[in-house]
Structure formats: C-alpha cells, structure tokens
N, C-alpha and C positions, 0 to 999 in steps of 0.2 A: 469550180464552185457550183452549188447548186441551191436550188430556195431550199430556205432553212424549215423546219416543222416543230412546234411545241403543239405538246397533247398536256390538254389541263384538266384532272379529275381530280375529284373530291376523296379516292384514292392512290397512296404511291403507289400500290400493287397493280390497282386499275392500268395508270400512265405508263407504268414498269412493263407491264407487258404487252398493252398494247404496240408500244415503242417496238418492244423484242420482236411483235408479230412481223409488224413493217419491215422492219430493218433485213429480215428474210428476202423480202420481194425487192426494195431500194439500197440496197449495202451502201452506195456510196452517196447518200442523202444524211446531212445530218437532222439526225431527231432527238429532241430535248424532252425529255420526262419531266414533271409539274404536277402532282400529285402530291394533295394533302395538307395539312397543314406542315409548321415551323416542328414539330414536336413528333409526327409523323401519324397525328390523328384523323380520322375521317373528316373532309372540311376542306378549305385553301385558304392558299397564303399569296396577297399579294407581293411579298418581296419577294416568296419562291417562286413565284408566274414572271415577275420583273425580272431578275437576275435572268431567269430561262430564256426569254425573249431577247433581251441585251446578248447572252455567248449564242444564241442563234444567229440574229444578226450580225456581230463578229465572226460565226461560223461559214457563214452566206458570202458572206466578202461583197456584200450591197445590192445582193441580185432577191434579196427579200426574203421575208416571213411570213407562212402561213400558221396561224392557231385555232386547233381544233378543241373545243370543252365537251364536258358532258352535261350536269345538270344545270339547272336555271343560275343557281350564284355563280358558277365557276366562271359563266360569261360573264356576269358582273364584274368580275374579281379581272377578269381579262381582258374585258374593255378596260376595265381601271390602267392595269397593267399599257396596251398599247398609248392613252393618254400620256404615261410620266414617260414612257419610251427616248430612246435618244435620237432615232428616227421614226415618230410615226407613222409615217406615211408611208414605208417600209414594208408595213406591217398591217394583213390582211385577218379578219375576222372570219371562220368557216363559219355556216349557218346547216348545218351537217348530221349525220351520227358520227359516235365517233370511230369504233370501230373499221365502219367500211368507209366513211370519210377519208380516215387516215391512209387506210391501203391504195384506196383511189388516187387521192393527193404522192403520197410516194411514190408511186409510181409515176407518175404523170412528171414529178422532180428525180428522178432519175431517167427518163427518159430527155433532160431537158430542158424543159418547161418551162415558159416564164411562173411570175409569182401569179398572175390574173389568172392564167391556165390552168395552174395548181390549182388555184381556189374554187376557177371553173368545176375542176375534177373532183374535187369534195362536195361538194354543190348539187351535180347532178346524181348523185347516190341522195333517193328518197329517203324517208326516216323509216319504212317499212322493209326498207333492205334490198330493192329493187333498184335499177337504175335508166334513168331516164334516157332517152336517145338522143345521141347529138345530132346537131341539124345536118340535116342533107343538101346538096344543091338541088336546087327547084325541080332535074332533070332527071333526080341521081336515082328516081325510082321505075324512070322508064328508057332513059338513055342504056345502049350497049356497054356494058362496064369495060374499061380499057384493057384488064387482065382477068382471069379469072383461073380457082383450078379448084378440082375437091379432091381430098386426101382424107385418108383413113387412121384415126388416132391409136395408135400401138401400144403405148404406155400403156402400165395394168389401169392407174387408175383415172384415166381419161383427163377431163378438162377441170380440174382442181385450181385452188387459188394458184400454185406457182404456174403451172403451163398458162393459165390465164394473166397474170402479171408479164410474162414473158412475153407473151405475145401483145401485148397492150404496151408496155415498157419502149418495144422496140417499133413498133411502129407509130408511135405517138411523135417520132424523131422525123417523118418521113412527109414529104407533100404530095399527101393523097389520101378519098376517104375508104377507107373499108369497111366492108360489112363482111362477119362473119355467120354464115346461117342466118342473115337477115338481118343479125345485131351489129353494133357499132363495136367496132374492131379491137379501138380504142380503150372500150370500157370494162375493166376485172368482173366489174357483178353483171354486166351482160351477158360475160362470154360462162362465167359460171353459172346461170341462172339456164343454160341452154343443156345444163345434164349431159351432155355427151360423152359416155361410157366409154371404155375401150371397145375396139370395133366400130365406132359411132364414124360417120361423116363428115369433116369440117366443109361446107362450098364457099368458096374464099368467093368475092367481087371485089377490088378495086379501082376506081378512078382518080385522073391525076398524073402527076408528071413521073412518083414513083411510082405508080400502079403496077408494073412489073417484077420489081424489086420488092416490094409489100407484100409480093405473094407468093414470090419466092424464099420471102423470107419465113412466112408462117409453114411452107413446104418441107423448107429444111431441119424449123422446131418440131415437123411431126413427122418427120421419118428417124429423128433422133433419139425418137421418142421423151423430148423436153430434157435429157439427160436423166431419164430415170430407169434408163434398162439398164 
C-alpha cells in the first residue's frame, strides 16, 4: 500500500489528466480523479470529492490521504469533504499548485513516503513552479560529502520530468541527503529546473549512511540512459 492521492478540480478533464500525468511517474500510487460537478459541469461536487476520499482511503489500506485542489472553492468543497470523512485525521489538505504538487506528491508516495512526507512534497513546490530546497544538515554545505561522482546525461532529451521522477522516486527511499548540481536530489522541479541537456553534467554529493548507494544509483539511471535509448 501506498498514501492515497485525490486531485479536486473544477474540471473532470482538468482531474482526468492531471491524474493521467502522475500516474506516468507513480504507476503504483493510487490517484482518485474529483473533477467537476455531479452532471459533469464546470464546478464541484462535494459527494464526488467525498466518495473520492473514502475509495482512496480504502485504497491506502490506512497509510493515508493526501488532496490536492485547484481554485478557491474546490478547497472549500474539500475541506468539507475531509470533515464528513470516515477518517479524518487520515486525511491531509495540500496548500500547493496542483499540477506540480501532484507530481511532487506522487512521487514522493511511490517512492514510499509517509502521508506527512507526501504532503511535505507537495508543499515544497512554490505556486510559481519552482521548488524549494529541502533542508540541509547545518554541515552539509561544507562537510566532505560521503560519496560523490559526475556523469554525463546520454539520453537525447536530457533531464525531463521522467528521468527526473526517477531519480527523485528512488532515492527518496534511501538515508541520505543528496544534492544534484547543488539541488536537492529529492526534488522533480529541482532536478528539472537545472536544464541539463544531453551531453550536460550531473555532480552527484551525497551524505549519510546510503551515500554510496545514492550515487550509484543516479550512475546507473544515466549510463542507461533513464531507459530511453
């Protein structure tokens, strides 16, 4: 099992694909769709957000719900929604966009993750599209990193959302921090926001107990080329 994800928008097509995007990077995350009203008009329905929440929770098998909205009512209608809930307490509120909320979040539950984590991961994606860095150990910007290696991205089209989910996906499971090119290892819109073309650089750092393993493992996604040769 893994925490559950509702996306609640004032469109089904919105939720529908947002959902669809996810589901690429987190395959084995279940994500509930909540778009729209009862009749499939622009709008929401809190029975369609209720229902959504209750078969995610059922889906979770108690290891939690995070939900992500878009516009101002949606949260409305979704605070409503975890109020009549059958576990509240369950069940986490993103304060997010939704888009990269969502990818951040999925990921972060496919790699894992508790529900807090999740929500962590949704959280730290700005509304501007950027993403915040996660904290560092007090040392970790001048201590010797335990591991380190730089490799050269192969793939035609360098560090796109999936080699980025990949590499965030799998080391989100592991204790230790990394930094990729300075960014937080962890983080999809970090390692995207860093443009690394083919031909481009990755200098991996990690520290921590997997620190070896972490950077072996980003070694192996880029001489495999993320599986896109």
């Amino acid at each position: 099992m893994t925490v559950g994800i509702v996306v609640v928008s004032h469109s089904s097509k919105i939720a529908e694909g947002a959902v669809e995007l996810a589901a690429q990077m987190a395959p084995d995350v279940e994500l509930v769709a909540a778009g729209g009203t009862d009749d499939d008009r622009i709008g929401t329905s809190l029975e369609k957000v209720l229902a959504a929440v209750e078969q995610s929770l059922v889906d979770s098998g108690g290891d939690g719900v995070v939900v992500l909205t878009d516009l101002g009512s949606a949260v409305m209608t979704a605070e409503s929604a975890v109020e009549f809930a059958s576990a509240p307490d369950a069940v986490r509120l993103a304060d997010a966009p939704l888009v990269e909320g969502l990818v951040a979040a999925a990921v972060a539950a496919q790699g894992g993750a508790g529900v807090e984590d999740v929500l962590k991961a949704a959280e730290a994606v700005t509304f501007s599209g950027s993403s915040v860095a996660a904290p560092q150990a007090a040392d970790a910007g001048t201590a010797e990193p335990d591991a380190s290696g730089t490799f050269t991205l192969i793939n035609p089209l360098g560090m796109h959302a999936r080699p980025a989910a990949k590499i965030a996906g799998g080391l989100s499971g592991m204790d230790a921090d990394v930094t990729v090119n300075g960014v937080d290892g962890m983080s999809i819109m970090a390692l995207m926001a860093l443009a690394a073309g083919q031909g481009s650089e990755l200098h991996v750092e990690a520290r921590g107990k997997d620190a070896e393993r972490a950077v072996d493992y980003v070694r192996k996604l880029v001489e495999e080329g993320f599986g896109e040769l």
